[in-house]
C-alpha positions as CSV (number, residue, x, y, z in Angstrom):
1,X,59.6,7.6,68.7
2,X,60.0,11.0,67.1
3,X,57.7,9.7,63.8
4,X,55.4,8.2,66.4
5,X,54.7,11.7,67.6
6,X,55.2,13.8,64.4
7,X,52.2,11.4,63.1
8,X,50.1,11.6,66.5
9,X,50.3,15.3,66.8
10,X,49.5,15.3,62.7
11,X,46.6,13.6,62.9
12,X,45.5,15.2,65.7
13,X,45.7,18.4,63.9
14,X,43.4,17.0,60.9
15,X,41.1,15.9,63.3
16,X,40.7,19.4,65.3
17,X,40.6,21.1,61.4
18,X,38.0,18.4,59.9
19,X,35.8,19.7,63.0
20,X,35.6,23.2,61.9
21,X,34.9,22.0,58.2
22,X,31.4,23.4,57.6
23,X,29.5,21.8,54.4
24,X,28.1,24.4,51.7
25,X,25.1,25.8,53.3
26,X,26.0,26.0,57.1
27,X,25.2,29.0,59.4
28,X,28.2,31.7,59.7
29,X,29.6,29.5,62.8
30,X,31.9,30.8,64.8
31,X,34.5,28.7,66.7
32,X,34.8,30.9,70.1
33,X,32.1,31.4,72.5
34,X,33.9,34.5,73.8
35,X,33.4,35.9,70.0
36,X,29.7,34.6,69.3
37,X,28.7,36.2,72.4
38,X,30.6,39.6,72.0
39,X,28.8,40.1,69.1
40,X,25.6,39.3,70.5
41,X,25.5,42.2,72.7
42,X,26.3,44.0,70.0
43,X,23.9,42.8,67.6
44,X,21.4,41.7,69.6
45,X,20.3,38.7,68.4
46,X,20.3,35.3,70.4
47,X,23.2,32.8,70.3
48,X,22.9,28.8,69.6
49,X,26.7,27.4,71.4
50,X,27.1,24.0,69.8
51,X,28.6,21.6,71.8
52,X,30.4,18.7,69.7
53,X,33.0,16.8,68.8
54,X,34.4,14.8,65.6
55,X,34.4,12.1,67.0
56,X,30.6,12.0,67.8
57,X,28.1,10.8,65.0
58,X,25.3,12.4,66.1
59,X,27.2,15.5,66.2
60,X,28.5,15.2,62.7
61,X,24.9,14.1,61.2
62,X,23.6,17.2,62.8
63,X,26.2,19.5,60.9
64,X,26.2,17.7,57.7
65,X,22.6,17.6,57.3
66,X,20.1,19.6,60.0
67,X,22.2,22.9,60.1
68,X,22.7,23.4,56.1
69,X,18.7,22.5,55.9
70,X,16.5,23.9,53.7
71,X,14.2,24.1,57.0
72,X,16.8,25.8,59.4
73,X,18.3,28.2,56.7
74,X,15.8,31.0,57.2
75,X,17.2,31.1,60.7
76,X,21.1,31.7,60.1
77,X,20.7,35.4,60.0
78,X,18.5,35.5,63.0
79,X,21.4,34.2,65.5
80,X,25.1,34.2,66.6
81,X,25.9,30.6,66.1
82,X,29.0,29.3,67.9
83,X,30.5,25.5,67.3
84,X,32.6,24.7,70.3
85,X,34.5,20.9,69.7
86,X,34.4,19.5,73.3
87,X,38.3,18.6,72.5
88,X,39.5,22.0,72.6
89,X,40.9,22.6,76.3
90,X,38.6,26.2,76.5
91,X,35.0,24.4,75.1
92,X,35.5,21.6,77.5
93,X,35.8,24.1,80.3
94,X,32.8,26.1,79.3
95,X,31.3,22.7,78.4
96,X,32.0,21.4,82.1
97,X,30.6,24.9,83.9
98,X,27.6,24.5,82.4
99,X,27.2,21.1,83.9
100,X,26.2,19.9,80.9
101,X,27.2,15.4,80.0
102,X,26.7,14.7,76.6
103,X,27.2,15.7,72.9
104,X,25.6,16.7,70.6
105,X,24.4,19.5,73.6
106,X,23.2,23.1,72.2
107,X,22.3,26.1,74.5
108,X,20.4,28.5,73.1
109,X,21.3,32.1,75.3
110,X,19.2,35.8,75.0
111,X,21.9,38.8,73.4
112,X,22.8,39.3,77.2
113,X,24.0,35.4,77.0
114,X,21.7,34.1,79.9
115,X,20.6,30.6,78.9
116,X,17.1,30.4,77.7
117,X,16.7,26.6,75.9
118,X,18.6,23.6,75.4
119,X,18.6,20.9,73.7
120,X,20.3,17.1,74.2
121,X,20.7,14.8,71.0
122,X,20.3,15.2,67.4
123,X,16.8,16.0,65.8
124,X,15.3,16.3,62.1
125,X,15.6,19.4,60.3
126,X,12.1,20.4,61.0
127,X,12.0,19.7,64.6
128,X,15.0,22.0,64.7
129,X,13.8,24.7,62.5
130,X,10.3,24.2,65.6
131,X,13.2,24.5,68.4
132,X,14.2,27.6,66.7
133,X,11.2,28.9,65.8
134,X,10.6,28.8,69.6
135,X,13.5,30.2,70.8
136,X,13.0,33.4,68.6
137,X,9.4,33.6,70.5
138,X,10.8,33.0,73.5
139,X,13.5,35.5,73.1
140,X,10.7,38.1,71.7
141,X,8.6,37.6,74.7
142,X,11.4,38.6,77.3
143,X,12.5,41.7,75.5
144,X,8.7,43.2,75.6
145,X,8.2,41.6,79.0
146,X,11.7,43.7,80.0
147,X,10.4,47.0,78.4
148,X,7.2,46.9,80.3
């Protein structure tokens, strides 16, 4: 019994550190939403919170080959990026209070962390790089539209 769970807990370790491996090339993710949007007040940039898990495919296509993209790399420095594995007690919490049902799910928030996209499933690298390319307009837009 006591192997049984020395080798469960483990590989559930493994699993929980393979989902915070980040290939070459990746955005500066954070793993805590409370983190990613502390320092977007600061900083005010936007924030992208990934919603995954390992054990999700499209999920793992997405970070192996859309966020390290030659298409989405001119974004990194232009948001707080956050990767929040559903499996984790906290994620799944904010996960569930956002109402939200599936992985791969991403919310894209202004600096002041009010939701201002989303988006449900994987995509290519360029549709992503157009998602973000919106966003960053999108965001833009509100800040002059909140100075006026």
């Amino acid at each position: 019994m006591k192997k049984a769970l020395t080798f469960l807990a483990a590989a559930s370790l493994a699993v929980c550190l393979h989902a915070a491996d980040f290939p070459k090339g990746s955005p500066n993710f954070s793993t805590s939403a409370e983190t990613t949007l502390k320092a977007a007040k600061e900083n005010g940039k936007p924030t992208i919170l990934v919603f995954s898990a390992s054990w999700c495919f499209p999920c793992q296509e997405m970070k192996k080959d859309i966020y390290p993209s030659a298409a989405v790399k001119p974004f990194h420095d232009q948001f707080n990026w956050a990767y929040l594995d559903i499996d984790v007690e906290a994620n799944n919490k904010l996960f569930q209070s956002h109402k939200l049902e599936s992985v791969p799910h991403l919310l894209f928030l202004d600096s002041a962390g009010k939701t201002i996209d989303q988006q449900e499933g994987g995509s290519s690298p360029d549709e992503f790089a157009q998602k973000l390319a919106k966003v960053l307009k999108k965001t833009q837009t509100n800040k002059t539209a909140s100075t006026n």
